[in-house]
C-alpha positions as CSV (number, residue, x, y, z in Angstrom):
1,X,12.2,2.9,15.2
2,X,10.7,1.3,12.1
3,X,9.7,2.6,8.9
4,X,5.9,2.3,8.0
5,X,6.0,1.7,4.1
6,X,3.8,1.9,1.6
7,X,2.9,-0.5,-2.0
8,X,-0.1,0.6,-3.9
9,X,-1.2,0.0,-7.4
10,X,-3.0,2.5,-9.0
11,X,-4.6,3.2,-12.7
12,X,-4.1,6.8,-14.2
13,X,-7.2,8.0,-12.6
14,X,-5.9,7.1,-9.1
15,X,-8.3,3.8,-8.6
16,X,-7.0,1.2,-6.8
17,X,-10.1,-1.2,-6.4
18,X,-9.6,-5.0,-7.3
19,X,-6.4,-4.5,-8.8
20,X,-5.7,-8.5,-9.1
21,X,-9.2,-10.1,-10.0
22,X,-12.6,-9.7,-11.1
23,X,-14.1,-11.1,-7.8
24,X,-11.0,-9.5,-5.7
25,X,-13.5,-6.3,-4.3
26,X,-16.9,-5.3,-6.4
27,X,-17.9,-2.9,-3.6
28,X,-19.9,0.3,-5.0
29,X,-20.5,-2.0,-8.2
30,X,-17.2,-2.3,-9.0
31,X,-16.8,-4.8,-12.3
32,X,-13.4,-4.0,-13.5
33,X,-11.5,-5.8,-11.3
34,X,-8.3,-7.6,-12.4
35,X,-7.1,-4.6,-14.6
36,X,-3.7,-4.7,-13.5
37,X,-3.4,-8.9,-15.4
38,X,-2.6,-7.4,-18.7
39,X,0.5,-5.2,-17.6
40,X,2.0,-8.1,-15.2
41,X,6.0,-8.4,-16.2
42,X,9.2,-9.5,-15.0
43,X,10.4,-6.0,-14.0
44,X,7.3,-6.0,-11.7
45,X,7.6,-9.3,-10.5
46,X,11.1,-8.6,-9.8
47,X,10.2,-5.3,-8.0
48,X,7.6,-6.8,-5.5
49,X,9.7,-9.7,-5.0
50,X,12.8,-7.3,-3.6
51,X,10.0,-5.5,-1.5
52,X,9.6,-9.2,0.7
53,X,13.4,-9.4,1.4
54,X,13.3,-6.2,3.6
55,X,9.9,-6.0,6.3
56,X,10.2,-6.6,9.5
57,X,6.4,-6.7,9.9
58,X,3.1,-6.2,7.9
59,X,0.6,-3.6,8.8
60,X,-3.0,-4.7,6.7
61,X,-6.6,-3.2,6.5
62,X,-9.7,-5.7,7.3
63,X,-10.5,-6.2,3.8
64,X,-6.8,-7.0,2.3
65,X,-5.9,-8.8,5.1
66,X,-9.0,-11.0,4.3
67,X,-7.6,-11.4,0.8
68,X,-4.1,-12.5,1.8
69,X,-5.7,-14.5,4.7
70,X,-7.7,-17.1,2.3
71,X,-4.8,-17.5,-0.2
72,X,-1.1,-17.1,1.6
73,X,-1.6,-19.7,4.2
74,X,-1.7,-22.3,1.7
75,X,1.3,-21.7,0.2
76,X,3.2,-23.7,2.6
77,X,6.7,-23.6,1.3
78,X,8.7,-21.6,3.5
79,X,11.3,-20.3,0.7
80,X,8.4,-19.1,-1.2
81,X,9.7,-15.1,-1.7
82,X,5.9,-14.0,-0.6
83,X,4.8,-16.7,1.3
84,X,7.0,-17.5,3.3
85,X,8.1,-13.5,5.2
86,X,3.8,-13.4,4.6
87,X,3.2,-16.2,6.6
88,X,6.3,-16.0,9.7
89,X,6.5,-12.5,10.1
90,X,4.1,-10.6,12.4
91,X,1.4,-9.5,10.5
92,X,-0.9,-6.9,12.5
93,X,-4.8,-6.1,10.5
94,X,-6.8,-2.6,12.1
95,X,-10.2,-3.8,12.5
96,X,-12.9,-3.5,15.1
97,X,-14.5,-6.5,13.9
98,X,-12.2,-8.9,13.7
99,X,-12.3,-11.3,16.4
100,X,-9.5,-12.0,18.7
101,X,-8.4,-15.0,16.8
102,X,-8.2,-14.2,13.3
103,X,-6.7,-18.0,12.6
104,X,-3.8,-16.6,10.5
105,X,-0.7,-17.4,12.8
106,X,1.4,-14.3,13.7
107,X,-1.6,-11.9,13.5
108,X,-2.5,-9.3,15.9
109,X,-5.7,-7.4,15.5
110,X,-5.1,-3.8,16.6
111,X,-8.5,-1.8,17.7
112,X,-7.4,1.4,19.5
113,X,-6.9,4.8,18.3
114,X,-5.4,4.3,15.0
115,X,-2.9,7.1,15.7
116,X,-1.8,5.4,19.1
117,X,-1.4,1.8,17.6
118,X,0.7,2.8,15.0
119,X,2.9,5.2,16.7
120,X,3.6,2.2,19.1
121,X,4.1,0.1,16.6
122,X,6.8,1.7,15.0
123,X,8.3,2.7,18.4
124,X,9.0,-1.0,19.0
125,X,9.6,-2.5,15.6
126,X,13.0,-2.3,14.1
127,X,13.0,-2.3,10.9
128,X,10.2,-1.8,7.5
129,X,6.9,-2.5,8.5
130,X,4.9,-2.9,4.9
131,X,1.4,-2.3,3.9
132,X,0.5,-3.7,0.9
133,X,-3.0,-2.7,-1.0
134,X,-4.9,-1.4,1.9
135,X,-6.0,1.7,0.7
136,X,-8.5,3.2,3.3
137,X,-5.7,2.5,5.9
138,X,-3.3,3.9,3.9
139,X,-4.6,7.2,3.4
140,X,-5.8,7.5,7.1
141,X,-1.7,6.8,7.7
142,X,-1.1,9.8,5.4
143,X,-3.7,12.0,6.6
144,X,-1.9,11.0,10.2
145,X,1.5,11.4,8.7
146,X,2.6,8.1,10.0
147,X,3.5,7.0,6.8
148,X,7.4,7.5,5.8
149,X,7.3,5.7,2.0
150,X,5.5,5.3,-1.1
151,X,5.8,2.6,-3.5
152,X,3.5,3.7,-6.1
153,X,2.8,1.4,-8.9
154,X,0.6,3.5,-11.8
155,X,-0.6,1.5,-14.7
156,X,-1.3,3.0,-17.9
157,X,-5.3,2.7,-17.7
158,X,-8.1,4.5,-17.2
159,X,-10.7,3.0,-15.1
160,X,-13.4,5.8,-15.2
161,X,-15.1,4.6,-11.8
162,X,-13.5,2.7,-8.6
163,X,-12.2,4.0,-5.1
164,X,-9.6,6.1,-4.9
165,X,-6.3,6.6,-3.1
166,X,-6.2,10.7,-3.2
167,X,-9.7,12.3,-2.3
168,X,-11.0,15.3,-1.7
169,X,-9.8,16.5,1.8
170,X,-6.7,14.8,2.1
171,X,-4.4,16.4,4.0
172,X,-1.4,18.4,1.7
173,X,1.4,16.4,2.2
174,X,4.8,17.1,0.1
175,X,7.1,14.0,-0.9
176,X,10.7,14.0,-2.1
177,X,11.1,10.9,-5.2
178,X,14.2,9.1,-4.4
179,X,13.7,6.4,-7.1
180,X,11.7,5.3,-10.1
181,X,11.1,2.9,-13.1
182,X,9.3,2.3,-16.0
183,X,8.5,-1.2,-16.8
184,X,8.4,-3.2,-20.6
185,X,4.9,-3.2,-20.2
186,X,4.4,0.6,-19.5
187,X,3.9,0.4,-15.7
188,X,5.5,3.6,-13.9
189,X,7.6,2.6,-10.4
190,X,8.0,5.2,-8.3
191,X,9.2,6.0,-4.9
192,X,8.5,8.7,-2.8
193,X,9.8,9.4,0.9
194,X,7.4,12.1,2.8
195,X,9.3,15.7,3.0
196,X,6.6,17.5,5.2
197,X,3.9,20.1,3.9
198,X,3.5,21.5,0.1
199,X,5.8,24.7,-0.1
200,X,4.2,27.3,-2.7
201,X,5.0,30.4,-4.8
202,X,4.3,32.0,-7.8
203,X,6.0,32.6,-11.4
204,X,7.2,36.0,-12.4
205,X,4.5,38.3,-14.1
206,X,5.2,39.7,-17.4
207,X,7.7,42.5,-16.9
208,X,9.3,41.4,-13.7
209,X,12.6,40.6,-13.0
């Protein structure tokens, strides 16, 4: 049974649009892409680089698997610690637009019930199966509670403007942190496992015991 897991950037304000480049997704107007360059560290580096030891698989969403799609391929060295698990290990996009043949080798375009796909897909996949940006997918996955990890990278920025991860109607979902970091350059590494639905309460009123 595999693990369906999670690696997001995200700015203070819970944006995650274009986090690597200006041109990288202006949808909506977006013009403040590339605001994660500033922050970019060995601790991170190192971080992300751990994160491609481990999947067994990639899950991507139409519009980061384009982004991967025009740039891994070229890298052609197969020791490259991104390029090369990107590039031999099954890699499956959710798109209903995609043609059969997406050219990237190892890709399978899944276009069912999103649900269904996923479920089988971790039935029959030992092992991590990693979703990297893809943030529409990923909340659907969360709303579906299909997904079992969160790596959430927060960067200390405000945006203002931008998509955003958490919005109004997600479904309340509670998560247990079972590690965490804080980078040289201020970016907060934290990793959460989901632990079911939000328990509540309330605090003692004045007077009571």
């Amino acid at each position: 049974m595999g693990r369906l897991v999670s690696q997001i950037f995200l700015s203070l304000d819970g944006v995650h649009q274009a986090p690597g480049g200006p041109e990288e997704d202006t949808r909506d107007g977006f013009e403040q892409g590339g605001w994660t360059v500033p922050y970019a560290d060995d601790e991170s580096g190192a971080f992300i680089t751990d994160l491609f030891t481990r999947p067994a698989a990639f899950l991507l969403g139409r519009h980061t698997y384009d982004i991967f799609a025009s740039y891994w391929p070229k890298i052609t060295d197969p020791a490259d610690p991104i390029a090369g698990p990107l590039n031999r290990l099954p890699k499956y996009v959710v798109s209903s637009t995609l043609r059969d043949d997406p050219g990237w080798a190892g890709t399978t375009v899944l276009r069912g019930d999103l649900a269904k796909e996923v479920a089988s897909l971790k039935e029959r996949t030992d092992g991590e199966i990693q979703i990297h940006g893809s943030a529409a997918l990923v909340a659907s996955l969360l709303d579906l509670g299909l997904i079992d990890t969160l790596h959430l990278h927060t960067f200390p920025v405000v945006l203002g403007a931008g998509r955003r991860l958490f919005r109004e109607g997600a479904v309340p979902t509670a998560f247990r942190r079972t590690s965490g970091r804080v980078t040289s350059s201020g970016v907060s590494i934290q990793t959460y496992d989901r632990a079911g639905t939000p328990e509540y309460g309330s605090f003692p009123q004045p007077g009571e015991a």
